[in-house]
C-alpha positions as a Markdown table, in Angstrom:
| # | Residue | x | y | z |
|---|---|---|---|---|
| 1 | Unk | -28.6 | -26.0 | 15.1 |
| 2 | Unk | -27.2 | -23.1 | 13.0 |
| 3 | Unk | -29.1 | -19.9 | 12.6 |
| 4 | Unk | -29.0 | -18.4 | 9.1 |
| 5 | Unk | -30.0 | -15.3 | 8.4 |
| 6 | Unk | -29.3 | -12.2 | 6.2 |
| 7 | Unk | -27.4 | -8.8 | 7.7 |
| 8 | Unk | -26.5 | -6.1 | 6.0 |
| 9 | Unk | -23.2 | -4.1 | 6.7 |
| 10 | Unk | -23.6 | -0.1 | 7.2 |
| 11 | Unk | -21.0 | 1.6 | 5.5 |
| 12 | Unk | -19.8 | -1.2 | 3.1 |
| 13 | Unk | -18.4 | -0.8 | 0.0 |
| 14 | Unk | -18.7 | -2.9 | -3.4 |
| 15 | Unk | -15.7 | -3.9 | -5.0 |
| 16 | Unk | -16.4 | -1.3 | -7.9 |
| 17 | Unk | -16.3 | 1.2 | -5.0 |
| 18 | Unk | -13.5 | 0.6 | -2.9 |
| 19 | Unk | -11.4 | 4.3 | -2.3 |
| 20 | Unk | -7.7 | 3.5 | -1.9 |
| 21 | Unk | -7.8 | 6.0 | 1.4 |
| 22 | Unk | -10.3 | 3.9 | 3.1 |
| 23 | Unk | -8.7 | -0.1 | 1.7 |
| 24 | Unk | -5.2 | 1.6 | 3.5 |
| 25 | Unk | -7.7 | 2.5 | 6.4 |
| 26 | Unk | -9.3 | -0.7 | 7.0 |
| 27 | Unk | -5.9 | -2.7 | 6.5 |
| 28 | Unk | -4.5 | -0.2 | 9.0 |
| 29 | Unk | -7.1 | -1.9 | 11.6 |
| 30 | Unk | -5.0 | -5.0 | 11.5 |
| 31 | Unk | -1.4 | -4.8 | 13.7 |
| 32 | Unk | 1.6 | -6.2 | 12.5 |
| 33 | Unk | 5.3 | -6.7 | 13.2 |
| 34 | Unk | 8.1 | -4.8 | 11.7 |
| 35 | Unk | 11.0 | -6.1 | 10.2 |
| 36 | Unk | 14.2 | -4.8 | 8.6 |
| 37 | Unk | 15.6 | -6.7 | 5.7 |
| 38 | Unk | 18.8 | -5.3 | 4.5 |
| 39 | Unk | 22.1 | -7.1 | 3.4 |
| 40 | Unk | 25.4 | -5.3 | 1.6 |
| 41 | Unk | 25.6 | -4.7 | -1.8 |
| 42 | Unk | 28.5 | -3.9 | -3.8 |
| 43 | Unk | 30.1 | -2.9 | -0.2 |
| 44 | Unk | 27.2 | -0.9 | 0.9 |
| 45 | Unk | 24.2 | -1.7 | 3.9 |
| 46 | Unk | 21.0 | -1.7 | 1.9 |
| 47 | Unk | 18.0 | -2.1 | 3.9 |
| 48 | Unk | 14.0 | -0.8 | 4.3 |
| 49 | Unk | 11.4 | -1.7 | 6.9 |
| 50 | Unk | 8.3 | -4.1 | 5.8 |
| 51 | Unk | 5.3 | -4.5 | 8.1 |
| 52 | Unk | 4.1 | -7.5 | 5.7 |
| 53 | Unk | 6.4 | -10.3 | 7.5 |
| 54 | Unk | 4.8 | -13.8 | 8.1 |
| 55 | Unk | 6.1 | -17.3 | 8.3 |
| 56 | Unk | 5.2 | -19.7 | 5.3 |
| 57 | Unk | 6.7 | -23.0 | 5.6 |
| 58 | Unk | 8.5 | -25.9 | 8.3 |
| 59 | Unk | 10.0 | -27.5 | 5.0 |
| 60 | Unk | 11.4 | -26.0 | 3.3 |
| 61 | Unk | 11.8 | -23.2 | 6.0 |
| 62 | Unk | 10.1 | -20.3 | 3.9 |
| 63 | Unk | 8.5 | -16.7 | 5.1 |
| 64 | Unk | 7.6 | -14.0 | 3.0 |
| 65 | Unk | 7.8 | -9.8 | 3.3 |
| 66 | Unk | 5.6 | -7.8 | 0.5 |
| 67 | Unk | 7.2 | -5.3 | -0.9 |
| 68 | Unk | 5.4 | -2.5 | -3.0 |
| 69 | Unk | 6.6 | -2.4 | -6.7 |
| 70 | Unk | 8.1 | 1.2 | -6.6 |
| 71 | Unk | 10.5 | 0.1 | -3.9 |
| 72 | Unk | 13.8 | 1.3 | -5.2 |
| 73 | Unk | 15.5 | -0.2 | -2.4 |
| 74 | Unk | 14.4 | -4.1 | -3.2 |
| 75 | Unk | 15.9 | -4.2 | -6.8 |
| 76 | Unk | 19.0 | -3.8 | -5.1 |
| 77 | Unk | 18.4 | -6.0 | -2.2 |
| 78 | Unk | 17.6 | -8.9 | -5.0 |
| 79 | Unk | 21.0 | -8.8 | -6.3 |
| 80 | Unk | 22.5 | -9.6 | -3.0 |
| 81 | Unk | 23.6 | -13.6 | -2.4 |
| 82 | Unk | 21.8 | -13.3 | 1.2 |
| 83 | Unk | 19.6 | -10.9 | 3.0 |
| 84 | Unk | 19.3 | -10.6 | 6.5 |
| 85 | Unk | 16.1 | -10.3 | 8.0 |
| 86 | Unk | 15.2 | -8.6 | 12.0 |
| 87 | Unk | 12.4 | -8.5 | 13.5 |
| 88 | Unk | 12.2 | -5.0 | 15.1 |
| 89 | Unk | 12.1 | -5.1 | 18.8 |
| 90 | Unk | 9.3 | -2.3 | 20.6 |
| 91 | Unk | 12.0 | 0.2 | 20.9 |
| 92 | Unk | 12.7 | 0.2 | 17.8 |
| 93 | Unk | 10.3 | 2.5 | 16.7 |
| 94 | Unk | 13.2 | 5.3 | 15.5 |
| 95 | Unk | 15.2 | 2.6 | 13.4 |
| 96 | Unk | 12.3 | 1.7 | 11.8 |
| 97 | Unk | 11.8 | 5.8 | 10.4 |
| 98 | Unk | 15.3 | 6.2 | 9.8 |
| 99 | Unk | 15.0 | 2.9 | 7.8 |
| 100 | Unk | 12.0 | 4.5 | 5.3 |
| 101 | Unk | 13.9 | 7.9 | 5.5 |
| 102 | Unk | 17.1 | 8.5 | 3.3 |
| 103 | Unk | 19.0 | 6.1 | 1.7 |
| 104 | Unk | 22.1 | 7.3 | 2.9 |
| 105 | Unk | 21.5 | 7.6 | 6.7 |
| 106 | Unk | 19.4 | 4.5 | 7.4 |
| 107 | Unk | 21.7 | 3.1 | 9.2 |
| 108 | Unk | 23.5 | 5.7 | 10.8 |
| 109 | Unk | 24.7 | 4.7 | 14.3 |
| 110 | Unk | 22.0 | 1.9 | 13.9 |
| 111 | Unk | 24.7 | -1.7 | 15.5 |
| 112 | Unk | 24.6 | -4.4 | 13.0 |
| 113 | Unk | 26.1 | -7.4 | 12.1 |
| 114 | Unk | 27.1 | -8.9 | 8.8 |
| 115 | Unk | 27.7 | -12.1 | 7.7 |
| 116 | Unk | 30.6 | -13.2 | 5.0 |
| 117 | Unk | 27.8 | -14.4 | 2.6 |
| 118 | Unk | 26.5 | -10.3 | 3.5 |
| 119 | Unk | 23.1 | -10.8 | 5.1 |
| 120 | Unk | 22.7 | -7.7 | 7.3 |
| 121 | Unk | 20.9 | -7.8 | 10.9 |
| 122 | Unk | 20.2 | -5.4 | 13.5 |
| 123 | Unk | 22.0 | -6.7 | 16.6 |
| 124 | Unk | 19.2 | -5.8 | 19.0 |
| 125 | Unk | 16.7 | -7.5 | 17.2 |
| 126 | Unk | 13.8 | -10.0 | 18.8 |
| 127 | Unk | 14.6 | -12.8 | 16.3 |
| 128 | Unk | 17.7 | -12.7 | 13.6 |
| 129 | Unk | 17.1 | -14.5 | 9.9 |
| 130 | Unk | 20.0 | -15.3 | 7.3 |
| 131 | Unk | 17.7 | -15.7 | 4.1 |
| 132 | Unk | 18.2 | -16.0 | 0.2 |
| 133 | Unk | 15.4 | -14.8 | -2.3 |
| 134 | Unk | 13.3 | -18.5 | -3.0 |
| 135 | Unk | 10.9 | -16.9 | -5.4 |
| 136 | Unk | 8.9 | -13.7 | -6.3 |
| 137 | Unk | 5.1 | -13.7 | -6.8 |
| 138 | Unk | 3.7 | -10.8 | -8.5 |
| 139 | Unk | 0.7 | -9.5 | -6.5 |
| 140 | Unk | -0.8 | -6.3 | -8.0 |
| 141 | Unk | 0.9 | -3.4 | -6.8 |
| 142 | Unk | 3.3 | -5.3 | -4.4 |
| 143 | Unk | 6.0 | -7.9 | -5.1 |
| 144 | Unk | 5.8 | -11.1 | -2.6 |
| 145 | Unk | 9.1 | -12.5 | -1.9 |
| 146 | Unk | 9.4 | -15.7 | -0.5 |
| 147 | Unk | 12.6 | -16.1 | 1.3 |
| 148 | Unk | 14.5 | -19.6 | 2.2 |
| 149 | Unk | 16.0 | -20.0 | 5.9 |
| 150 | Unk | 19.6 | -20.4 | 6.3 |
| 151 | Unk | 19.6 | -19.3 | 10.1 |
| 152 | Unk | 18.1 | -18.2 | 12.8 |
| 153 | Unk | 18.7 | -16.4 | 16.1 |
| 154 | Unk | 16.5 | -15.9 | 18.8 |
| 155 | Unk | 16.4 | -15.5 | 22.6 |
| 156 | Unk | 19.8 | -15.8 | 24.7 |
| 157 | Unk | 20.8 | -12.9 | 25.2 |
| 158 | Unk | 19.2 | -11.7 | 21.5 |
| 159 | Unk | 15.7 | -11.5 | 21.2 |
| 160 | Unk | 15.0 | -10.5 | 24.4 |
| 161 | Unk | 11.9 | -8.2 | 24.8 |
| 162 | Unk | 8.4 | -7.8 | 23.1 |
| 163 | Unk | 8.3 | -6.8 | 19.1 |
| 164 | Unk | 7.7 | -3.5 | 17.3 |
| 165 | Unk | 3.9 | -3.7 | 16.5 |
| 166 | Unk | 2.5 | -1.1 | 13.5 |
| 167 | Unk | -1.2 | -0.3 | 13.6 |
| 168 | Unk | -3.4 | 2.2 | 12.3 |
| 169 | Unk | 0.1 | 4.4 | 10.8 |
| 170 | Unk | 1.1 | 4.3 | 14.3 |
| 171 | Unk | 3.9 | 2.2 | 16.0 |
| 172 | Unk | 2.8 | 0.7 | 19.2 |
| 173 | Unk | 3.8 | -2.0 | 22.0 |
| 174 | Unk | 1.9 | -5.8 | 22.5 |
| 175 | Unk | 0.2 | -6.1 | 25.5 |
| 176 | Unk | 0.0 | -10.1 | 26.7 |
| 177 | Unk | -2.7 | -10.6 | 29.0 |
């Protein structure tokens, strides 16, 4: 038997209500992976960090980062023919600032590898994706990109470890219990 009954939530907010500060807040509360999605363009590494990464599909093999719509890193990542895609291992934490920080210096002494098609990885990453821009959903103030698989690397000597995990502003490490 199901028990139905009304509750009311202290604190909430209607929709006419919500205060960006607080929506940033309570998406905060939710942890997330990093990854770095970066590829060359016109002979240079272009790259940022996304904490918005998930898998989409088997077939075709799709998954998605959100990107927000005043990136001006991502309309030059569009232009490239492939963009590599790393997700960010848990000592990563200092690639991951250097990779929101300057343009110029994000990847300073940061090993990578790049493919002849110009997808750009980070060699010590926990899983390694050669991807090319499928399609772009407008989504308010972000821009989902759905990308298509070419490769993928993982384990063997790459992927070892346990991922970069962002929560709450703050980058953290998984704990498996």
């Amino acid at each position: 038997m199901i028990s139905r009954r009304s509750a009311t939530l202290t604190g909430v907010v209607t929709n006419q209500d919500l205060d960006p500060r607080r929506l940033r807040e309570a998406f905060g509360s939710f942890p997330s992976g990093v990854v770095a999605v970066a590829a060359e363009v016109d002979g240079e590494l272009v790259g940022l960090a996304a904490s918005s990464f998930t898998s989409v599909s088997l077939d075709p093999p799709l998954v998605s980062v959100s990107l927000a719509n005043t990136s001006k890193t991502w309309p030059d990542l569009r232009r490239a023919e492939r963009v590599g895609l790393t997700v960010l291992a848990e000592h990563h934490g200092e690639v991951c600032r250097q990779l929101a920080g300057p343009v110029e210096r994000r990847f300073d002494s940061v090993p990578v590898t790049v493919s002849e098609a110009g997808a750009v990885t980070l060699d010590e990453g926990v899983a390694r994706f050669d991807c090319s821009v499928y399609r772009e959903v407008d989504a308010g103030d972000h821009t989902i990109v759905l990308l298509l698989l070419h490769a993928v690397e993982h384990g063997a000597g790459n992927g070892e470890g346990a991922p970069l995990v962002f929560h709450r502003s703050a980058f953290g490490r998984m704990a498996v219990v």
